[in-house]
PLY file of the C-alpha trace (Angstrom):
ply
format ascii 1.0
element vertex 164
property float x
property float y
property float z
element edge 163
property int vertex1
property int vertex2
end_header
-2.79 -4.60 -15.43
0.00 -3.11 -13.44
-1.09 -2.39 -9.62
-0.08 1.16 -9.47
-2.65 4.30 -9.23
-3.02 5.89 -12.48
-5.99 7.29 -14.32
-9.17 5.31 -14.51
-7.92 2.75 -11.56
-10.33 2.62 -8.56
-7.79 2.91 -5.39
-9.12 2.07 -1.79
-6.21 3.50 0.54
-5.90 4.70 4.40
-5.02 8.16 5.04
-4.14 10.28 8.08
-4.49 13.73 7.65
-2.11 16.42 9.54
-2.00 20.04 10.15
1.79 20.47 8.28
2.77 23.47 10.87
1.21 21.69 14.19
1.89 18.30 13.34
-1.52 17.51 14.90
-4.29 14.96 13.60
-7.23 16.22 11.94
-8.89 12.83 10.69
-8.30 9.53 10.12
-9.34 6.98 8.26
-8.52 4.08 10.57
-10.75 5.31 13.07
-13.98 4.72 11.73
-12.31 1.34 9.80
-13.19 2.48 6.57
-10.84 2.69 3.46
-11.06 5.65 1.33
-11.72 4.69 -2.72
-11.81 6.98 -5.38
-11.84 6.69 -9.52
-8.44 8.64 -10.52
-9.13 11.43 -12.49
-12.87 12.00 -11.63
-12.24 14.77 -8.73
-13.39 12.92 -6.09
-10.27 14.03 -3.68
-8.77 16.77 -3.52
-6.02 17.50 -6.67
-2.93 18.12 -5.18
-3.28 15.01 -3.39
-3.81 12.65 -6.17
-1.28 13.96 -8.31
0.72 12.41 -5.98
-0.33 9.57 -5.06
0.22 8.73 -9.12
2.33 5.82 -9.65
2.20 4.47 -6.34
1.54 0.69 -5.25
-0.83 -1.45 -3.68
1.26 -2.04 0.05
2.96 1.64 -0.47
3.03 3.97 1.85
4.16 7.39 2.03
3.68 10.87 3.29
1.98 13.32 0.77
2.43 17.20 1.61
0.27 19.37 -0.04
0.31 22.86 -0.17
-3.07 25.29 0.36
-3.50 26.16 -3.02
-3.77 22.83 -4.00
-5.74 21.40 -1.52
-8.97 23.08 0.00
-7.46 26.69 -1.67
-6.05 30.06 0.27
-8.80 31.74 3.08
-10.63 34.05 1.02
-11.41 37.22 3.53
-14.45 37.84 1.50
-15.91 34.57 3.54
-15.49 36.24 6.77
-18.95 38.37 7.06
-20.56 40.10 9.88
-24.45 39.14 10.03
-27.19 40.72 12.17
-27.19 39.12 15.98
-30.98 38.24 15.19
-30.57 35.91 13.08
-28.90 33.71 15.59
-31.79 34.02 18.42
-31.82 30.45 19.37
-27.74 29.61 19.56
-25.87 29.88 22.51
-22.78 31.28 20.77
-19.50 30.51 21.14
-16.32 31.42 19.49
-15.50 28.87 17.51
-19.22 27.21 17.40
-19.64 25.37 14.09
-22.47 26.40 12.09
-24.85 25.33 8.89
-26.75 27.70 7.43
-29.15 27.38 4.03
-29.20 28.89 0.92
-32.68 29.70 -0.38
-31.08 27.66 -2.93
-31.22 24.94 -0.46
-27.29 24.87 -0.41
-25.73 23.63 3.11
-23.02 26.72 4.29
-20.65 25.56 7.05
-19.35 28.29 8.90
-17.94 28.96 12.35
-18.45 31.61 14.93
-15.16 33.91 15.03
-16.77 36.78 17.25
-19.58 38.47 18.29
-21.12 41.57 20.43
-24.61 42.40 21.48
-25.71 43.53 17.35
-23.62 41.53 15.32
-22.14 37.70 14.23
-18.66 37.47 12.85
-18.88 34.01 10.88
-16.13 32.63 8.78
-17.32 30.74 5.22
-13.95 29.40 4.63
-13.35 25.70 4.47
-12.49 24.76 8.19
-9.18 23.83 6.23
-8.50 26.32 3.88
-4.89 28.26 4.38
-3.37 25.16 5.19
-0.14 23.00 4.15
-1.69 19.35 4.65
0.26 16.04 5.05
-1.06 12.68 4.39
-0.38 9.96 5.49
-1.25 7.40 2.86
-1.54 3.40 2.55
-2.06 2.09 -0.22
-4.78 -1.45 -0.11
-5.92 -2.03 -3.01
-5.43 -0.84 -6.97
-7.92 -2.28 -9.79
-9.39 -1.40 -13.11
-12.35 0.92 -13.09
-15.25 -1.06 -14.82
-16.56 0.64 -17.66
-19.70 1.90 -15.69
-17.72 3.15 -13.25
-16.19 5.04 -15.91
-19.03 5.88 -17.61
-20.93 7.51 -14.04
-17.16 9.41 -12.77
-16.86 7.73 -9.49
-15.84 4.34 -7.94
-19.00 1.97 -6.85
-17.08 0.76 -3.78
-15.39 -2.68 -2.91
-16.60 -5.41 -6.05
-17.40 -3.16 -8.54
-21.08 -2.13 -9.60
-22.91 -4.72 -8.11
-25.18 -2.95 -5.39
0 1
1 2
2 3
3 4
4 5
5 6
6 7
7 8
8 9
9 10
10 11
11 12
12 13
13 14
14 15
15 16
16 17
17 18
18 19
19 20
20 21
21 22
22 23
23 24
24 25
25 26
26 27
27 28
28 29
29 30
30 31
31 32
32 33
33 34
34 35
35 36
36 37
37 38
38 39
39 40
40 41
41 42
42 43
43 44
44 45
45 46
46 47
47 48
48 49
49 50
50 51
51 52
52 53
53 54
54 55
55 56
56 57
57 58
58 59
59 60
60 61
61 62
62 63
63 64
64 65
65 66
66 67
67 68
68 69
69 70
70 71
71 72
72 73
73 74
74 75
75 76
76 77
77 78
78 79
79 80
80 81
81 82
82 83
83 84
84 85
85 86
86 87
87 88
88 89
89 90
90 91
91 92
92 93
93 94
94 95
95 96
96 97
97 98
98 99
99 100
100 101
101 102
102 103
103 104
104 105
105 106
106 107
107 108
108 109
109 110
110 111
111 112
112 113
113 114
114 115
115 116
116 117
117 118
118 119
119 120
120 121
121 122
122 123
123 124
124 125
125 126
126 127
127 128
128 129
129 130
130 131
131 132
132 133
133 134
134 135
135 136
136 137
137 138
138 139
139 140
140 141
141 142
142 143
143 144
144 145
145 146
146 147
147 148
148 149
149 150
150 151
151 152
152 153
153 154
154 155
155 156
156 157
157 158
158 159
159 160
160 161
161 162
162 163
């Protein structure tokens, strides 16, 4: 089996991810130590990114811009909503406060404070990322085969294979 990413490999790799127009780190994943794997072609990063990192090679590295669209999608205005002041009683807001808010669904909302007066909460629903050219950096460790119930379940079982 050749060592290069391509569909149904499990690839463990380092990133570092940067704002494209700042320059400036957003996350790594050197800090916390951890390598990032993922099955190719079961969604578990984001598109644009994997496309590219297609044919590359354990030891490889190399900076991966991708565009908006193709990464956590364009802001969406319809995400940016004004809500009643009350239903913030207990936070000391701030612009720019992170927030989580429920569903009745029971589905986690992340959102973040963009203004507010004495009625009303301007929160923005938009991925804290969306709108934005991304670079990787990217470092490739470690290309294998997917084992057939990794394949089978869509998503890589970590370092070893299925054995948990």
């Amino acid at each position: 089996m050749s060592q290069s990413v391509e569909k149904n490999a499990v690839v463990s790799f380092h990133y570092t991810l940067k704002d494209k127009e700042t320059g400036s780190v957003i996350e790594s994943s050197k800090e916390g130590g951890q390598p990032v794997s993922f099955l190719v072609g079961a969604g578990e990063i984001i598109p644009g990114l994997e496309s590219r990192m297609l044919g590359m090679t354990v030891g490889e590295s190399r900076d991966i811009e991708v565009p908006a669209e193709e990464a956590y999608g364009p802001r969406n205005p319809e995400l940016i909503q004004k809500a009643p002041r009350e239903y913030f009683q207990n936070v000391p807001l701030e612009k720019g406060l992170p927030l989580q808010a429920q569903t009745p669904e029971g589905k986690v909302i992340n959102m973040v404070v963009v203004d507010f007066d004495e009625q009303t909460v301007t929160v923005d629903m938009n991925h804290p990322l969306a709108g934005r050219d991304l670079v990787f950096e990217i470092e490739i460790l470690d290309v294998r085969e997917a084992s057939p119930d990794e394949i089978l379940h869509r998503h890589a079982h970590g370092p070893g294979g299925a054995h948990h």
